[in-house]
Every structure is written in C-alpha cells, then in structure tokens.
C-alpha positions in Angstrom: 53.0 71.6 -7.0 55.0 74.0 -8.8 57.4 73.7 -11.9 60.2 73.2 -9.7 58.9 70.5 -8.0 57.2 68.8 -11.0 61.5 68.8 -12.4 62.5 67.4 -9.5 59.6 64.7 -10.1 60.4 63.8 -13.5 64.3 63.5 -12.7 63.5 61.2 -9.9 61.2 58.7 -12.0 63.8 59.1 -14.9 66.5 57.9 -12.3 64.4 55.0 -11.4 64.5 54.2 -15.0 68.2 54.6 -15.5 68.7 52.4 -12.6 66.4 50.2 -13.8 67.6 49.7 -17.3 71.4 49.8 -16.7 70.9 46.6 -14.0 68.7 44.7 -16.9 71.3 45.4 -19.7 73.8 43.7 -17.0 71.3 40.3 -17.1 70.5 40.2 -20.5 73.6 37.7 -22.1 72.8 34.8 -19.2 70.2 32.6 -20.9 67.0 32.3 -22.4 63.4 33.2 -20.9 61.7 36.6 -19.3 63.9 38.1 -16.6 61.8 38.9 -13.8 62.7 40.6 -10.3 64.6 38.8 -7.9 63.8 39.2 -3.8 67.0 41.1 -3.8 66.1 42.9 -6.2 63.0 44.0 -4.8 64.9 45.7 -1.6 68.0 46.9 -4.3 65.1 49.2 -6.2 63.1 50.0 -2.8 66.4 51.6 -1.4 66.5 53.1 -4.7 63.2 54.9 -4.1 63.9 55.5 -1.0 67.1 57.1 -1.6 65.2 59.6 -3.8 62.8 60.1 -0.7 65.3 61.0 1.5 66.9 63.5 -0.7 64.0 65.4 -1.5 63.8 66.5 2.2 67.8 66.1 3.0 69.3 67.6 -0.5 68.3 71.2 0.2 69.1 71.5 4.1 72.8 69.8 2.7 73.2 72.0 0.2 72.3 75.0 2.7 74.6 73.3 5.3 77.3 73.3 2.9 77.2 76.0 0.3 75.4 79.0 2.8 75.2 81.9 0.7 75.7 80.4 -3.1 72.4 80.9 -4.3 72.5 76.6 -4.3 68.1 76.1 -5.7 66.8 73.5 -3.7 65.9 71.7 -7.1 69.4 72.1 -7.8 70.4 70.5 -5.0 67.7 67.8 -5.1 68.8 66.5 -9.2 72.6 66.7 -8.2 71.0 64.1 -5.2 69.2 62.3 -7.6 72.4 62.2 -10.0 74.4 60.9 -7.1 71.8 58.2 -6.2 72.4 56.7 -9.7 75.6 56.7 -9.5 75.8 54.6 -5.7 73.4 52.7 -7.1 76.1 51.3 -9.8 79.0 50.5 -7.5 76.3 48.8 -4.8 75.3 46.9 -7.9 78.6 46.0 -8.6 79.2 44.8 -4.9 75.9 42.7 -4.9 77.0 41.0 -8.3 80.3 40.2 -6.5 79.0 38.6 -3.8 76.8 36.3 -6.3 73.5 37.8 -5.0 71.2 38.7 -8.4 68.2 41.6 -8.4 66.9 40.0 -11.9 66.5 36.2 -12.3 65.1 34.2 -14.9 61.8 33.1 -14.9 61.1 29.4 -14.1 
C-alpha cells in the first residue's frame, strides 16, 4: 500500500466517523438511556461503507471520464468521493428522519 492509498484509507474511516457522529448528535435530546443502533441503521451505515467501496474503484475512472487531461490524482478524486458521500449521507438522513424511520434507538 502506498502513501496515497494509506490517505485515501484514513479519509474513508474519518468519513465513517463524521457520518457517524453527526447522526448521534441528531438522537441525543430524545430521552434517557444508551442509544444503540437501530435495524435501519445498520443498512443506513452499510450503504455508507459501501459507498466508500464503490468510489475507490469508480472515483478515478469518473474523474478520468470527466476531467481527461487535468492532471485529476486518483486520490484526489477518491477524497472529493468520500467528501461527497458525507454529504448524501446528510440529506438521506434527513429523508429517513422524515419518514419516522430511526438508525439509533434507545436501548430497552
């Protein structure tokens, strides 16, 4: 694995975090006891990962397909995908919480 790589790693994990902790802070005001992961929750943060999948093989070949001759890294291209994943991730957060479906519930 090479530095570029080993970026492109540590941004992904970091993302998973953001995403993580940005949906807690959104459960926090709704009651007493541990907050624990909801079923939906399990598939919201699995698409999450898998998002992060996807680019790493996808975000180069678009950035090539897009941006030919620019010079576009494929690390480059694979944070800006990884910046873009957090952000979807907010508005399908925001669509899940309007439908009434949760990804944290409180522990019984």
């Amino acid at each position: 694995m090479n530095a570029q790589d080993l970026i492109v790693g540590i941004t992904s994990l970091f993302i998973v975090g953001m995403i993580w902790l940005r949906t807690r802070m959104q459960y926090t005001r709704r009651g007493a006891g541990p907050l624990q992961l909801a079923p939906a929750g399990r598939v919201y943060f699995g698409a999450a990962i898998g998002m992060l999948i996807i680019g790493w093989f996808a975000a180069p070949l678009i950035g090539e397909a897009f941006w030919p001759n620019t010079g576009a890294t494929p690390t480059l291209m694979r944070v800006v995908w990884c910046l873009a994943t957090y952000y979807i991730f907010i508005v399908i957060h925001r669509v899940l919480k309007s439908r009434g479906t949760e990804v944290f519930t409180r522990a019984a």
